[in-house]
C-alpha positions as CSV (number, residue, x, y, z in Angstrom):
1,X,17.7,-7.6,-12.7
2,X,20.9,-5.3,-11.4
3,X,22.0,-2.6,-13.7
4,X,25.5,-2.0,-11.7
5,X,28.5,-4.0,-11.8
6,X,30.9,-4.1,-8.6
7,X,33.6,-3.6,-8.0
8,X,34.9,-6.8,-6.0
9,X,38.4,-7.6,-3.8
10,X,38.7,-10.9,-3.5
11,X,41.7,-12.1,-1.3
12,X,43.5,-16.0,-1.4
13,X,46.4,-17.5,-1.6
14,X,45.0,-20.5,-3.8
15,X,45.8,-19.3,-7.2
16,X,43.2,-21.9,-8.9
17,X,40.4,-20.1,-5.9
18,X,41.1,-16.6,-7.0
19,X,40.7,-17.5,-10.6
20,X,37.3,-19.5,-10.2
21,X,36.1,-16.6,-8.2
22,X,37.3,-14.3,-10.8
23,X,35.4,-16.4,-13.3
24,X,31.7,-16.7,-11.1
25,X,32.2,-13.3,-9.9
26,X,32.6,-11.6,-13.5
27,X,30.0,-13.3,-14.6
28,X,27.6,-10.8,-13.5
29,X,29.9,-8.3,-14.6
30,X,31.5,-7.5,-11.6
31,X,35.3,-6.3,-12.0
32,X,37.6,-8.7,-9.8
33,X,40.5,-7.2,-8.0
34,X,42.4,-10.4,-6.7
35,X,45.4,-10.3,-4.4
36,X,47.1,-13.6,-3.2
37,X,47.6,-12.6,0.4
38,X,47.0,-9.9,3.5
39,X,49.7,-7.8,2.9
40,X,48.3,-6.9,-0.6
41,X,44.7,-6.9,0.3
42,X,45.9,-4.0,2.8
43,X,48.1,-2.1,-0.3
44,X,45.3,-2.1,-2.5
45,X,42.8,-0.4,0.1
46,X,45.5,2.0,0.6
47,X,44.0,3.3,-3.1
48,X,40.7,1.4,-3.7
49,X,37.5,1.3,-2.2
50,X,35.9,-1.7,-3.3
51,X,32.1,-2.2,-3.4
52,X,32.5,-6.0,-1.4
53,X,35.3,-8.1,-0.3
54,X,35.9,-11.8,-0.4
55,X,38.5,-13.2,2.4
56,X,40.5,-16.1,2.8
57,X,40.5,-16.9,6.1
58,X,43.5,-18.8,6.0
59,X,46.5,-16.7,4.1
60,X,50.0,-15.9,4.7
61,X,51.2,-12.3,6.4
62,X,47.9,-11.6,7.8
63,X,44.5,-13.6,7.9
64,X,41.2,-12.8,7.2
65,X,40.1,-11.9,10.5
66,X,42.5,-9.6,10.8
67,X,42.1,-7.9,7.7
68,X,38.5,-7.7,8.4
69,X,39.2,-6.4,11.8
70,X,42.0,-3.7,10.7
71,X,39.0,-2.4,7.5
72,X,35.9,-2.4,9.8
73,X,38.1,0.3,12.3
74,X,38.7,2.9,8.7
75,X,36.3,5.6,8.2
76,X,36.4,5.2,4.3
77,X,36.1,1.3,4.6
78,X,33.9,0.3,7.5
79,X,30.7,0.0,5.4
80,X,32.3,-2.2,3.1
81,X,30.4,-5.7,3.1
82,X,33.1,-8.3,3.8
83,X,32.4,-11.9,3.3
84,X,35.3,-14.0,5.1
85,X,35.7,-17.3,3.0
86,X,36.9,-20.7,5.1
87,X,36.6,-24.3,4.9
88,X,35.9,-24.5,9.1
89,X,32.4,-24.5,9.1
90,X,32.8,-24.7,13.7
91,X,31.3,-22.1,16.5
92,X,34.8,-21.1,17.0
93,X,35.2,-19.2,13.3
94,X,31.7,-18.1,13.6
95,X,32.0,-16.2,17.0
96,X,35.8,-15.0,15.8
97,X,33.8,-14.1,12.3
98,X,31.3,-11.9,14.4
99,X,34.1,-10.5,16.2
100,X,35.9,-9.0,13.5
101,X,33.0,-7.5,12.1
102,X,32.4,-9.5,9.2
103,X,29.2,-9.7,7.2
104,X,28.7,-12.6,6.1
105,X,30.7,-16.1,6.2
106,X,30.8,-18.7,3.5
107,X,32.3,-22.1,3.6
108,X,34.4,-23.9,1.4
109,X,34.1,-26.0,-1.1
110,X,31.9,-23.0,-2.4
111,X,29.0,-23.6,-4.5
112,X,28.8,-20.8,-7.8
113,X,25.3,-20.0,-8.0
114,X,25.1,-19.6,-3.8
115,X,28.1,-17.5,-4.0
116,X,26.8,-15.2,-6.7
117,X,23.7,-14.6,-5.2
118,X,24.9,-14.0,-1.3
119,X,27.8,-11.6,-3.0
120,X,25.1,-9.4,-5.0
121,X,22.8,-9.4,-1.7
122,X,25.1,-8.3,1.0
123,X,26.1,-5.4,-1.6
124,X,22.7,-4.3,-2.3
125,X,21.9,-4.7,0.7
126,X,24.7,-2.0,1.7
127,X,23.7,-0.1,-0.8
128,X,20.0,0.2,0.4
């Protein structure tokens, strides 16, 4: 199958979310980065450049969108593949999803397997 692992940021504020995405995500042998909130997502692309990242939409300090926004306008992050995470599955977060930039857009509750697959296809994808 894939012979890489990824390096992954995932961003939420739900401490039980950012450990069952540790625990999906890992399973393919991925290595999680997981911050609880926008102000940290931002201080740990300050060092890292991940391979994907997985947004809350809905977070303290800063949002998703905003986040997404703010890495799609840096030279070092803007091919990143961001996947904004939210439990408003409505036109309104779609269009503001587009907006920002984001790649893809999955809603909560979210499903393992679908994750998994949708995480390791937008990277390879990038990566292509």
């Amino acid at each position: 199958m894939r012979d890489m692992a990824y390096t992954i940021l995932v961003a939420d504020d739900e401490p039980a979310i950012r450990t069952m995405l540790e625990v999906i995500l890992s399973a393919d042998g991925h290595e999680i980065v997981a911050v609880p909130d926008g102000k940290a997502t931002l201080d740990c692309l300050r060092e890292h450049t991940p391979d994907a990242m997985l947004l809350d939409v809905q977070m303290p300090q800063m949002n998703g969108f905003e986040i997404c926004s703010r890495v799609k306008r840096i030279k070092r992050l803007r091919h990143c593949p961001v996947m904004l995470m939210t439990a408003n599955d409505d036109d309104h977060t779609r269009d503001h999803a587009k907006l920002v930039g984001a790649d893809d857009i999955i809603y909560k509750p979210l499903s393992g397997k679908n994750l998994r697959g949708r995480v390791n296809t937008l990277i390879e994808a990038r990566r292509a």
